[in-house]
PQR file with spaces between the fields and no chain letter, atoms N, CA, C, O and H, PARSE charges and radii, in Angstrom:
ATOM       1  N    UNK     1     120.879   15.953  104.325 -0.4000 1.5000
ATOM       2  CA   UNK     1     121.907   15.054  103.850 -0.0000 2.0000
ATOM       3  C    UNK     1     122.028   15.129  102.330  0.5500 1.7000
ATOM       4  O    UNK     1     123.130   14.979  101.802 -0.5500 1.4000
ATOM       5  N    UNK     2     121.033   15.335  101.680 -0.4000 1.5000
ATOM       6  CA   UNK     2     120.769   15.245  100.144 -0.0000 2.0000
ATOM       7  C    UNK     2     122.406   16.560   99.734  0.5500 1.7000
ATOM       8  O    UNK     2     123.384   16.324   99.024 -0.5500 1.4000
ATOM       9  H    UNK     2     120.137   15.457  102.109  0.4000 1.0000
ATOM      10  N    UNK     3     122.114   17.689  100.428 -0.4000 1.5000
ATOM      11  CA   UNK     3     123.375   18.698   99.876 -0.0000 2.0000
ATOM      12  C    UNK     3     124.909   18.179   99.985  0.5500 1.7000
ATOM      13  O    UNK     3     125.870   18.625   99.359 -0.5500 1.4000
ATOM      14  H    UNK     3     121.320   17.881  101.004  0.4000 1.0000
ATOM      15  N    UNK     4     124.898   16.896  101.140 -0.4000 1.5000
ATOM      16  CA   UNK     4     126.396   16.398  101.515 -0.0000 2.0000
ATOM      17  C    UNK     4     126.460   15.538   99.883  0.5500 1.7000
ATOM      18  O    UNK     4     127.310   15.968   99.103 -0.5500 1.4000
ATOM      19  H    UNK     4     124.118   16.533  101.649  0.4000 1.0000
ATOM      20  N    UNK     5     125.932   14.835   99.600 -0.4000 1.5000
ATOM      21  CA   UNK     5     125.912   13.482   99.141 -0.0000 2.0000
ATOM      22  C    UNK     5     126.638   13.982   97.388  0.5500 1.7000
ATOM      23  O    UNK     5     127.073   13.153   96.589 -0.5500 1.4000
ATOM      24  H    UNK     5     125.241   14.486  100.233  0.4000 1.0000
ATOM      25  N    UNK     6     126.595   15.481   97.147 -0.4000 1.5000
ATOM      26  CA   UNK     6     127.395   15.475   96.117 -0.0000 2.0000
ATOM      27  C    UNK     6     128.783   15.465   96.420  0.5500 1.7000
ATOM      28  O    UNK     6     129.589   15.206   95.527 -0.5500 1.4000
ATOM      29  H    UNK     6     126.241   16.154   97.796  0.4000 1.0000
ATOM      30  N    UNK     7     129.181   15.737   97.664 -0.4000 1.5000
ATOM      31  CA   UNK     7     130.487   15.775   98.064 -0.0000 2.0000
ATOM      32  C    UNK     7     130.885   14.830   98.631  0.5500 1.7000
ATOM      33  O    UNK     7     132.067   15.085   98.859 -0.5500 1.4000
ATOM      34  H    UNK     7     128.526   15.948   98.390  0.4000 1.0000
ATOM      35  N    UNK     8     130.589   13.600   99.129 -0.4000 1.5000
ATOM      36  CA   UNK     8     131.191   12.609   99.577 -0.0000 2.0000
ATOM      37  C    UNK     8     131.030   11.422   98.473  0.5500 1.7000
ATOM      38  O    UNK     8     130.221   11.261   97.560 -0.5500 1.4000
ATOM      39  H    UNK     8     129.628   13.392   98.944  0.4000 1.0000
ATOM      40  N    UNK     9     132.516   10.401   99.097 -0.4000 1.5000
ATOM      41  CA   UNK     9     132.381    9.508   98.207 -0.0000 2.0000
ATOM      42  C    UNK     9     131.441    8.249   98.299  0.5500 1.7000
ATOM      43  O    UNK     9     130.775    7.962   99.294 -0.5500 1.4000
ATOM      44  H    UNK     9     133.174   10.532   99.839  0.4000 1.0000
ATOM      45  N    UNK    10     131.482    7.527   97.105 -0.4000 1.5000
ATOM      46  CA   UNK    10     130.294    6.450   97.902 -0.0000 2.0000
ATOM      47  C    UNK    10     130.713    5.851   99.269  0.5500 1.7000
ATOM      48  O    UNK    10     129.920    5.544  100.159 -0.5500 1.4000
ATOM      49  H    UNK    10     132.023    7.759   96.297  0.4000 1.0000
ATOM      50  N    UNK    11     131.850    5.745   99.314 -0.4000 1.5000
ATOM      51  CA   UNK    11     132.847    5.037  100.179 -0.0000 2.0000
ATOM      52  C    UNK    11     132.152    5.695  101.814  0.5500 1.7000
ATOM      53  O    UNK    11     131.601    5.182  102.788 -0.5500 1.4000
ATOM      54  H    UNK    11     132.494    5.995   98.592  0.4000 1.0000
ATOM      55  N    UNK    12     132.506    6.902  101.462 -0.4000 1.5000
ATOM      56  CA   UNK    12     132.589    7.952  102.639 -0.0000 2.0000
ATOM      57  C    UNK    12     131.186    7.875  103.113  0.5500 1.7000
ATOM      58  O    UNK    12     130.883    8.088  104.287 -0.5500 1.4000
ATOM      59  H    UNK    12     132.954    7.318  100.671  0.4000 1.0000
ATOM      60  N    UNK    13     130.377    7.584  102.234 -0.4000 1.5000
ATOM      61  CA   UNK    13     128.381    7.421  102.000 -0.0000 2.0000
ATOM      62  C    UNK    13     128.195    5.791  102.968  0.5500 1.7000
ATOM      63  O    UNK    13     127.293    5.743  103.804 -0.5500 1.4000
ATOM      64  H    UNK    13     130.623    7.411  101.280  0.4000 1.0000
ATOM      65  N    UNK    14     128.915    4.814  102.800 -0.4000 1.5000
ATOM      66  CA   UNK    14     129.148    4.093  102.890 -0.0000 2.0000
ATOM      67  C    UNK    14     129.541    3.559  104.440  0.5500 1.7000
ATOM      68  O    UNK    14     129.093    2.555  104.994 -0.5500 1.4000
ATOM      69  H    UNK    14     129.648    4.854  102.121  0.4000 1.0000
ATOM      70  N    UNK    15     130.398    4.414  104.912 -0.4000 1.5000
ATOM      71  CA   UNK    15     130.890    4.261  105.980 -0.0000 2.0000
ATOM      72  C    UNK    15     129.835    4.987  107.157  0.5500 1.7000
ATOM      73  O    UNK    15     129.573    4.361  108.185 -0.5500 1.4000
ATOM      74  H    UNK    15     130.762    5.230  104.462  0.4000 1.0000
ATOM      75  N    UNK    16     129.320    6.218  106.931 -0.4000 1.5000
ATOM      76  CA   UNK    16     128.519    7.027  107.382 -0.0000 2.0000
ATOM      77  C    UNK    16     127.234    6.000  108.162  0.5500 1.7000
ATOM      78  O    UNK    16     126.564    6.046  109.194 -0.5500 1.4000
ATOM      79  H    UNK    16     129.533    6.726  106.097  0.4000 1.0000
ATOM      80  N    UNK    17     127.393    4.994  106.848 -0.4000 1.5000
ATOM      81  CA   UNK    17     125.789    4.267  107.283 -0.0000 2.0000
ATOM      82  C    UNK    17     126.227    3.132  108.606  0.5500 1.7000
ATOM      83  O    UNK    17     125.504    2.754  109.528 -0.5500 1.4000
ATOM      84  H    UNK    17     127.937    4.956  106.010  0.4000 1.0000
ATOM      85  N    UNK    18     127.729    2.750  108.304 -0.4000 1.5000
ATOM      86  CA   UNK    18     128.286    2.069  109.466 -0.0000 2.0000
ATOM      87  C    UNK    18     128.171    2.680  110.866  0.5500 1.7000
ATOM      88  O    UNK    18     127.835    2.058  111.874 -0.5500 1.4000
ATOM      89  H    UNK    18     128.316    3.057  107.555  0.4000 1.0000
ATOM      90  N    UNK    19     128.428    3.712  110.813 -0.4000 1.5000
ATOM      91  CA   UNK    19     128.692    4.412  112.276 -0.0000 2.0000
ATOM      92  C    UNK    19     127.330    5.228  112.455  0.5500 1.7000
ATOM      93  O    UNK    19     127.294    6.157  113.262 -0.5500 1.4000
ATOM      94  H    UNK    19     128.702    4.216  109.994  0.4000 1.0000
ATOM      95  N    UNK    20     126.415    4.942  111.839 -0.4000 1.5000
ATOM      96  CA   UNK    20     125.109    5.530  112.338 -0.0000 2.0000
ATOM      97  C    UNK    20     124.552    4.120  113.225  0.5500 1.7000
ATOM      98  O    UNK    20     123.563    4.082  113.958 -0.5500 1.4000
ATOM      99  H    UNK    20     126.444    4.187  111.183  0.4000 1.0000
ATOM     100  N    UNK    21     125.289    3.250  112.985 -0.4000 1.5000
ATOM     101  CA   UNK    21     124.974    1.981  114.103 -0.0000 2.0000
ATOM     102  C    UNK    21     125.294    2.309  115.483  0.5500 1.7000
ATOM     103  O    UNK    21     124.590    1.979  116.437 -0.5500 1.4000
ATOM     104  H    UNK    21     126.092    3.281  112.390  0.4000 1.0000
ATOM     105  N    UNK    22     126.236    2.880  115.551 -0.4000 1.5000
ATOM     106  CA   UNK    22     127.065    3.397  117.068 -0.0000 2.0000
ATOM     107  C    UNK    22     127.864    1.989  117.059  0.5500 1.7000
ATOM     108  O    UNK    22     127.398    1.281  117.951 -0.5500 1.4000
ATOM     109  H    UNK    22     126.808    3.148  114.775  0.4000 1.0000
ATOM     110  N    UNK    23     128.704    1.465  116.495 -0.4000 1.5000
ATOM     111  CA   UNK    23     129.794    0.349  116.150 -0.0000 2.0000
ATOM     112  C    UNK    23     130.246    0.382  117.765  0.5500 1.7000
ATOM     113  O    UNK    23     130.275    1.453  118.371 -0.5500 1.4000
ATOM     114  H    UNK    23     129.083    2.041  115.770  0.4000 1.0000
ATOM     115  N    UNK    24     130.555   -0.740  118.334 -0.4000 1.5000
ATOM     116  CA   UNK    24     131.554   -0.478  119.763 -0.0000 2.0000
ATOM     117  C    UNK    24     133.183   -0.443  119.233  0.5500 1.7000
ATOM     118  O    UNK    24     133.547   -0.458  118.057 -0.5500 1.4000
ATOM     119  H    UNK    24     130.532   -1.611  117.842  0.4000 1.0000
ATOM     120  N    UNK    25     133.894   -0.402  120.228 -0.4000 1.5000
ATOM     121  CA   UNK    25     134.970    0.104  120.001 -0.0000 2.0000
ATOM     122  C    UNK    25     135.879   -0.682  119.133  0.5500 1.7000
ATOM     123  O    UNK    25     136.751   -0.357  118.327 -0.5500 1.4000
ATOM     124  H    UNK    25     133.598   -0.389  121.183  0.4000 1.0000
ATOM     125  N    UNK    26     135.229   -2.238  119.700 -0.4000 1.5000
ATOM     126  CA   UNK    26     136.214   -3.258  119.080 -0.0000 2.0000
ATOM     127  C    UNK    26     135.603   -3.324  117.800  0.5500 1.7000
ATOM     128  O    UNK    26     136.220   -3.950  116.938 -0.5500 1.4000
ATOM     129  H    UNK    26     134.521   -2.502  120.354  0.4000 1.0000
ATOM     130  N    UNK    27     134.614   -2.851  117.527 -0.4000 1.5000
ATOM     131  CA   UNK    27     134.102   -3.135  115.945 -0.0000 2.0000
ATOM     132  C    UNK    27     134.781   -2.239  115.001  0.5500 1.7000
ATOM     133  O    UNK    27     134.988   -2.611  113.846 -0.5500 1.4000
ATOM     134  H    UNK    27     134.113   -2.342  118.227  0.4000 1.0000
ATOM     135  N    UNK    28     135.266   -0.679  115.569 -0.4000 1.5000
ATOM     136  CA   UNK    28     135.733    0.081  114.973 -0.0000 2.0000
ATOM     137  C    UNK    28     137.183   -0.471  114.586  0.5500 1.7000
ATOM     138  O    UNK    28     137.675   -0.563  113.461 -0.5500 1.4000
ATOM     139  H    UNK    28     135.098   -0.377  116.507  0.4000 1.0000
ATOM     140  N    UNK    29     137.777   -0.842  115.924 -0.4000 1.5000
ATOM     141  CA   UNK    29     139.322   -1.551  115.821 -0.0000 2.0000
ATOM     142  C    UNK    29     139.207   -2.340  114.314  0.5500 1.7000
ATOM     143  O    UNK    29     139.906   -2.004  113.358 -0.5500 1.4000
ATOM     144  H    UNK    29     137.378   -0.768  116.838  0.4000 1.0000
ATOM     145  N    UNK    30     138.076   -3.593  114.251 -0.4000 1.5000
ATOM     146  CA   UNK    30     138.282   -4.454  113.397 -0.0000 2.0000
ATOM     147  C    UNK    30     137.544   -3.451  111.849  0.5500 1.7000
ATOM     148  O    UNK    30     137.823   -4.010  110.788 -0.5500 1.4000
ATOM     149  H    UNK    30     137.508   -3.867  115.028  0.4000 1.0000
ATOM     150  N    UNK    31     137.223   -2.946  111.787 -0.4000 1.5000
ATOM     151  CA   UNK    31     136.893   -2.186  110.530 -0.0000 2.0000
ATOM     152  C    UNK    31     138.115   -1.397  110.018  0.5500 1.7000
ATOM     153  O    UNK    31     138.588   -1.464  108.884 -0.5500 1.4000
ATOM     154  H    UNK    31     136.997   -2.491  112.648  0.4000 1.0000
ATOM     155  N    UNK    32     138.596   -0.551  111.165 -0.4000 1.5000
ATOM     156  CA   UNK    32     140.251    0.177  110.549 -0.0000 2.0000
ATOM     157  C    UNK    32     141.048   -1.009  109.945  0.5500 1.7000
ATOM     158  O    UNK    32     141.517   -0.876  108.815 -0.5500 1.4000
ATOM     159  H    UNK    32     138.212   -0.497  112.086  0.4000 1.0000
ATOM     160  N    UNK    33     141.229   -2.173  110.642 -0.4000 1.5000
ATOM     161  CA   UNK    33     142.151   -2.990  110.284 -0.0000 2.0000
ATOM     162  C    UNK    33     141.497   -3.707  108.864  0.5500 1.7000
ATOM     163  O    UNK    33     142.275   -4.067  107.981 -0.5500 1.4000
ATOM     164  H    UNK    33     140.848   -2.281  111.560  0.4000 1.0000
ATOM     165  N    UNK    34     140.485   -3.832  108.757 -0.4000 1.5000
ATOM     166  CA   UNK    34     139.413   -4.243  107.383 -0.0000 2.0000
ATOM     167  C    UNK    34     140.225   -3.360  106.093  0.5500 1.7000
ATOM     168  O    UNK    34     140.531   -3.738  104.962 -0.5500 1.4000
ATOM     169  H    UNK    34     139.853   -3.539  109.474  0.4000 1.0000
ATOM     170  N    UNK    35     140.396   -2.233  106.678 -0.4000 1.5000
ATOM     171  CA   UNK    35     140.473   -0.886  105.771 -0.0000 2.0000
ATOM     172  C    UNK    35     141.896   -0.921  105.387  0.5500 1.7000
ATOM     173  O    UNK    35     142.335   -0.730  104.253 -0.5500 1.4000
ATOM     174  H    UNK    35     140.148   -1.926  107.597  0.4000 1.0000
ATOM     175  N    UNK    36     142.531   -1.171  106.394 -0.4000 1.5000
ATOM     176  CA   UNK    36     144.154   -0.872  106.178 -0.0000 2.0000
ATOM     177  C    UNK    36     144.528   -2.385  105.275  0.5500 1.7000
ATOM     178  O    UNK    36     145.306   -2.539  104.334 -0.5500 1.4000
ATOM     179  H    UNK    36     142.174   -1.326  107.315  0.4000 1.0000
ATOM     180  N    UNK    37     143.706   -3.315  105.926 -0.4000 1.5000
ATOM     181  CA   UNK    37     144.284   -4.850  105.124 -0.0000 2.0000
ATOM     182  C    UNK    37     143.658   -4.402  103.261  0.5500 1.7000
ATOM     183  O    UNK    37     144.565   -4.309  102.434 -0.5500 1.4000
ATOM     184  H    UNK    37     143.074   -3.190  106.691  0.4000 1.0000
ATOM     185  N    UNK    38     143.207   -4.328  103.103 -0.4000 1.5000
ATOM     186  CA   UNK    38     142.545   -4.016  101.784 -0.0000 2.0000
ATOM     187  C    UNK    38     143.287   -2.963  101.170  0.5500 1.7000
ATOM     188  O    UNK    38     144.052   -3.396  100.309 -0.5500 1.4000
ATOM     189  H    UNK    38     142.470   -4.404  103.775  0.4000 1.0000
ATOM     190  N    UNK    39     143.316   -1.742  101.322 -0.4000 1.5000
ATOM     191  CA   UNK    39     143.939   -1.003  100.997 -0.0000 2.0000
ATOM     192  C    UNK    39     146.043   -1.068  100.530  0.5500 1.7000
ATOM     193  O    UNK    39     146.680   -0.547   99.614 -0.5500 1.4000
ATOM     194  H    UNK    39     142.694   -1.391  102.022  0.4000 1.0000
ATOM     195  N    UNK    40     146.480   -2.002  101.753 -0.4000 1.5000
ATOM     196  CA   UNK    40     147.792   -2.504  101.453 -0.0000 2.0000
ATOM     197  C    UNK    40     147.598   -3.379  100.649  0.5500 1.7000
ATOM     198  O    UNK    40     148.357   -3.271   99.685 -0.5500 1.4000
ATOM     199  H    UNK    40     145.963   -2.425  102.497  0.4000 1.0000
ATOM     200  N    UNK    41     146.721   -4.460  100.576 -0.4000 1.5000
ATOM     201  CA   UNK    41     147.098   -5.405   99.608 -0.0000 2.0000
ATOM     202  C    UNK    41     146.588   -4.901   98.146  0.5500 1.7000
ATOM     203  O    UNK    41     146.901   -5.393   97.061 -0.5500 1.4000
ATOM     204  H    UNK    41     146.105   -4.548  101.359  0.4000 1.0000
ATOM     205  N    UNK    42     145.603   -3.639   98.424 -0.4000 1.5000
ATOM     206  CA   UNK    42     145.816   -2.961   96.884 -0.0000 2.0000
ATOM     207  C    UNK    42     147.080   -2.130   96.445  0.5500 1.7000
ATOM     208  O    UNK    42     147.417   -1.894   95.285 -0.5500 1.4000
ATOM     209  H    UNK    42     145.349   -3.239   99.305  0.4000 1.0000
ATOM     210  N    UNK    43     147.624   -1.790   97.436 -0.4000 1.5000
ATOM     211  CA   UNK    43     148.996   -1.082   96.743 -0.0000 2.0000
ATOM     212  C    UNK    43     150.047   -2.105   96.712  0.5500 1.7000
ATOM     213  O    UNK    43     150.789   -2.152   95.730 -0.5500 1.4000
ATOM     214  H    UNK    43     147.351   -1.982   98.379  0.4000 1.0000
ATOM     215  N    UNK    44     150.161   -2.765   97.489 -0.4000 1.5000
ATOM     216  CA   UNK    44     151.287   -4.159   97.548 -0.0000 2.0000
ATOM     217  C    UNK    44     150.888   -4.547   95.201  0.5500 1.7000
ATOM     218  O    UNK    44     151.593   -4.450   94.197 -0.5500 1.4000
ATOM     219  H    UNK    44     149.559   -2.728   98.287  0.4000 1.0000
ATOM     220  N    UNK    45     149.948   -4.810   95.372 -0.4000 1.5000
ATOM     221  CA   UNK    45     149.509   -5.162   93.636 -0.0000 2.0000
ATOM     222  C    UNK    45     149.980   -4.284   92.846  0.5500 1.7000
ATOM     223  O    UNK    45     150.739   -4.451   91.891 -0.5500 1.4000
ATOM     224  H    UNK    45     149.375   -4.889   96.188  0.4000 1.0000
ATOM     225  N    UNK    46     149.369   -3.013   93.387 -0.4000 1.5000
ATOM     226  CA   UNK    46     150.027   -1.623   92.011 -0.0000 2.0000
ATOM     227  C    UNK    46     151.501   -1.918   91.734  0.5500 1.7000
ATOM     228  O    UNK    46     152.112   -2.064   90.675 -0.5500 1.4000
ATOM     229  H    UNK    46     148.752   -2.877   94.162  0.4000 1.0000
ATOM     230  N    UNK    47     151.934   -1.968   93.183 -0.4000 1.5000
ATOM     231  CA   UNK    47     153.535   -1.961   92.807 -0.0000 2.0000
ATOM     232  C    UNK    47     154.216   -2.961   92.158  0.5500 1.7000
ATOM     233  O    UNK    47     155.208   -2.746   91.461 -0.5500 1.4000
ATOM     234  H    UNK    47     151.438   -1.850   94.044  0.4000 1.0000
ATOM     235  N    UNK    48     153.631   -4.278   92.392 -0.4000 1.5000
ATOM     236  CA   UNK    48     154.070   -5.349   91.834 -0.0000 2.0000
ATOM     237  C    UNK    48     154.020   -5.114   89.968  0.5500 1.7000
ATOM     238  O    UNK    48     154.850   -5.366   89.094 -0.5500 1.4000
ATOM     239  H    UNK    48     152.825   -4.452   92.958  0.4000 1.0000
ATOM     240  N    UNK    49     152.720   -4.561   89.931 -0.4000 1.5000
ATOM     241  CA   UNK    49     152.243   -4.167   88.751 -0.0000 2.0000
ATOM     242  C    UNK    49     153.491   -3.547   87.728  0.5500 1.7000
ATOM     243  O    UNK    49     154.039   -4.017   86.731 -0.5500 1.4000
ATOM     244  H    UNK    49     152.046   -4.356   90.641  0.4000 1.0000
ATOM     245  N    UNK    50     153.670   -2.163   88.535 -0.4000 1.5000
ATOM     246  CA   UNK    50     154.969   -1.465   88.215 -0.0000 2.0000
ATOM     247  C    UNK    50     155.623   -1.998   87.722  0.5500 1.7000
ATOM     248  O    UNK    50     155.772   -2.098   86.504 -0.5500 1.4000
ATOM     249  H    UNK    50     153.225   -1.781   89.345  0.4000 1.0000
ATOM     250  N    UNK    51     156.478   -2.730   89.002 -0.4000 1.5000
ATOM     251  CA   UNK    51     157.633   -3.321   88.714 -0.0000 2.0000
ATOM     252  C    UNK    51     157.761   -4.505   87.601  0.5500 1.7000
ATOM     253  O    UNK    51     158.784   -4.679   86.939 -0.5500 1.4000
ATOM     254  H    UNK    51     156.358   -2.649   89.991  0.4000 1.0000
ATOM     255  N    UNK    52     156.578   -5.298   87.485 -0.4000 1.5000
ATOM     256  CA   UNK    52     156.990   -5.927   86.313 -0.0000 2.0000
ATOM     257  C    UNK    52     156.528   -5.199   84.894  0.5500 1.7000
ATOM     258  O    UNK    52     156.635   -5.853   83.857 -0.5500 1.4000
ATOM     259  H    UNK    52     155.746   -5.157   88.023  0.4000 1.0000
ATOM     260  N    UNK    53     156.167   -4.249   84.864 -0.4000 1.5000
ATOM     261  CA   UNK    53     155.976   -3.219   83.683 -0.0000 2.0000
ATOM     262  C    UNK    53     157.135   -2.419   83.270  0.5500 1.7000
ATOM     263  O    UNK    53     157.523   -2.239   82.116 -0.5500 1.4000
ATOM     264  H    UNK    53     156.080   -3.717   85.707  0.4000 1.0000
ATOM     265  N    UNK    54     157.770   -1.843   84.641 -0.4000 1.5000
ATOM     266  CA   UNK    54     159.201   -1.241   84.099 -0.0000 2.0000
ATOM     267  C    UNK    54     160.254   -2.065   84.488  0.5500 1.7000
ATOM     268  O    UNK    54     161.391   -1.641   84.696 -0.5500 1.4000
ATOM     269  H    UNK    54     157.455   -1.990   85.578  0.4000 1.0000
ATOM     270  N    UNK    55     159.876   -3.353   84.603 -0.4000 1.5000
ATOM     271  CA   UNK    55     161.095   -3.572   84.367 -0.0000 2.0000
ATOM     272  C    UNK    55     162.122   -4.121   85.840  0.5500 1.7000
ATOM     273  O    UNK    55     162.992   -4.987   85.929 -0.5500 1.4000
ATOM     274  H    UNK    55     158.952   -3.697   84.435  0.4000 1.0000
ATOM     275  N    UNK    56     161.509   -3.124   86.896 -0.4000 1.5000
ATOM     276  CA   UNK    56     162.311   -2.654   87.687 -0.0000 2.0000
ATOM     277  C    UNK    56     162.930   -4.300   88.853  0.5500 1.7000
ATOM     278  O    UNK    56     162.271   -5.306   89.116 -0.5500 1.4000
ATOM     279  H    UNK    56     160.802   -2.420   86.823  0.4000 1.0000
ATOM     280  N    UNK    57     164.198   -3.991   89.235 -0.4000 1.5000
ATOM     281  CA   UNK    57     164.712   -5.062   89.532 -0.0000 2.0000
ATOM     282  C    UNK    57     164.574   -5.108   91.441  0.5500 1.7000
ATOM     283  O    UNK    57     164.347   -4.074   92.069 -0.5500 1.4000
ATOM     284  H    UNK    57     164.733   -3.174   89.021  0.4000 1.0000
ATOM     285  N    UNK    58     164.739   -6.348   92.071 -0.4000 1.5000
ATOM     286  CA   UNK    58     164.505   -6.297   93.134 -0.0000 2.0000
ATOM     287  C    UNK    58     165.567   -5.371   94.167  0.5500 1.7000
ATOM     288  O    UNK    58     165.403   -4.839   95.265 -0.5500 1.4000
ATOM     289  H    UNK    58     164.924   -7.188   91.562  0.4000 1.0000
ATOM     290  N    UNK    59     166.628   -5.462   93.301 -0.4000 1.5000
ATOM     291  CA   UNK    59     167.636   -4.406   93.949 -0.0000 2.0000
ATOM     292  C    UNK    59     167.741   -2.718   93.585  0.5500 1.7000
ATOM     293  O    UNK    59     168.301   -1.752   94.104 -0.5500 1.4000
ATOM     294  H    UNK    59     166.762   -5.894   92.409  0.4000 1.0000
ATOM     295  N    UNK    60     167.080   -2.892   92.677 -0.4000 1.5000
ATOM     296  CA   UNK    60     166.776   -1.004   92.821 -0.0000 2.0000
ATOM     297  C    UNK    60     165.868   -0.939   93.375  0.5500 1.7000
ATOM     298  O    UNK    60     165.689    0.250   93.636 -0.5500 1.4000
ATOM     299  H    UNK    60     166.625   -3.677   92.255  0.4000 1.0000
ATOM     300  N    UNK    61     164.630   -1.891   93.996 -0.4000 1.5000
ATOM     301  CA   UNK    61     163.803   -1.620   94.622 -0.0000 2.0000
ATOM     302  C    UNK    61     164.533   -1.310   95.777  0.5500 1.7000
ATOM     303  O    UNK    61     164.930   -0.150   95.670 -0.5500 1.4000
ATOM     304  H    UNK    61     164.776   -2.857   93.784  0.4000 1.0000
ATOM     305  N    UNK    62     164.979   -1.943   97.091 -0.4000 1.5000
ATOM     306  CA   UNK    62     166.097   -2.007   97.861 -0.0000 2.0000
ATOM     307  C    UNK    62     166.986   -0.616   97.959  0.5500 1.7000
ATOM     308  O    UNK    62     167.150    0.178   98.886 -0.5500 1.4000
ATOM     309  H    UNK    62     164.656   -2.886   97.177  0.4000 1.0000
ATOM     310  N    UNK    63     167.395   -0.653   96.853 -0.4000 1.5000
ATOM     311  CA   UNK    63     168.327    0.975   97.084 -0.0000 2.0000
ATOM     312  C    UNK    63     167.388    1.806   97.070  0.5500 1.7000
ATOM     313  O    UNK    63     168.124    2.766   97.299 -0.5500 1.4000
ATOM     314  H    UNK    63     167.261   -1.297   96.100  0.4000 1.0000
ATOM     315  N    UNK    64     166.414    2.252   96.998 -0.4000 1.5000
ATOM     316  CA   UNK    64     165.030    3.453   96.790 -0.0000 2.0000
ATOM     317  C    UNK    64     164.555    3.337   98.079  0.5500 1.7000
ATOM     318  O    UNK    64     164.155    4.357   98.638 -0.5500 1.4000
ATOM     319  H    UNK    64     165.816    1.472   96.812  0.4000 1.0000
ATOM     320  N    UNK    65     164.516    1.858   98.876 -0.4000 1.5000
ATOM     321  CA   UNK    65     163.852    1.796  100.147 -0.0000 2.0000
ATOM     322  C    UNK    65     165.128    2.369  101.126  0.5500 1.7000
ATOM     323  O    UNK    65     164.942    3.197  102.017 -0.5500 1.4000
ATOM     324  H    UNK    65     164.841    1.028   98.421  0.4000 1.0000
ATOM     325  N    UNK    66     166.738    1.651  100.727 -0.4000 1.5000
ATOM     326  CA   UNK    66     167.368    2.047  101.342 -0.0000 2.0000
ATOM     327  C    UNK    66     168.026    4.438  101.552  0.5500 1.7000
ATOM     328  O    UNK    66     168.876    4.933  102.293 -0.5500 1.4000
ATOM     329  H    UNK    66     166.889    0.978  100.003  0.4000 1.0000
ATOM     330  N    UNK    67     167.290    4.970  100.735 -0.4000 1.5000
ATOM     331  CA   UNK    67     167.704    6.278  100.140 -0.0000 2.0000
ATOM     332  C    UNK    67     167.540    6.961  101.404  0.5500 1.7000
ATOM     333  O    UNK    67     166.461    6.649  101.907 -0.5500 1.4000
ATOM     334  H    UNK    67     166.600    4.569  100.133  0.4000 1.0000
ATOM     335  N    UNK    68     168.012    7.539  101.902 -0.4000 1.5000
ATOM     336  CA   UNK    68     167.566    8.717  102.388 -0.0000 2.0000
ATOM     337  C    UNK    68     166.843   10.171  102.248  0.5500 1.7000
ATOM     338  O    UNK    68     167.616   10.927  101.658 -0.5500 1.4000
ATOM     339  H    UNK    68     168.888    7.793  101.493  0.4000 1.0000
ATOM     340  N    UNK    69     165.595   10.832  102.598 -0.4000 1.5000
ATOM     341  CA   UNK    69     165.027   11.834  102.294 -0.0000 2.0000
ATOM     342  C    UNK    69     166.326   12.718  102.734  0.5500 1.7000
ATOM     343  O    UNK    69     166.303   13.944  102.627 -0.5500 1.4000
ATOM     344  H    UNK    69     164.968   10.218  103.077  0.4000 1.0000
């Protein structure tokens, strides 16, 4: 393990030690959702961040969501 540990993150170090438990299924369910809730409400912030840094208005937000690729 010592050769992995320069390549993973603590995170990834972190999680490793979770699932060396053998987690049941519903524990995994509630850990993804742990992961995804945290993670959105850190980007939900960045953006807020953004937007009151540039400036940006709730309706160009809106037209950017509304754009088509």
């Amino acid at each position: 393990m010592q050769s992995l540990t320069g390549q993973l993150s603590p995170l990834q170090l972190e999680l490793l030690k979770v699932y060396s438990f053998q987690p049941t299924e519903e524990d995994l369910l509630a850990i993804k959702k742990l992961l995804a809730g945290y993670f959105a409400k850190k980007l939900v912030q960045r953006v807020d961040e953004a937007v009151q840094q540039q400036e940006i208005t709730s309706e160009k937000l809106k037209s950017w969501l509304n754009e088509k690729a």
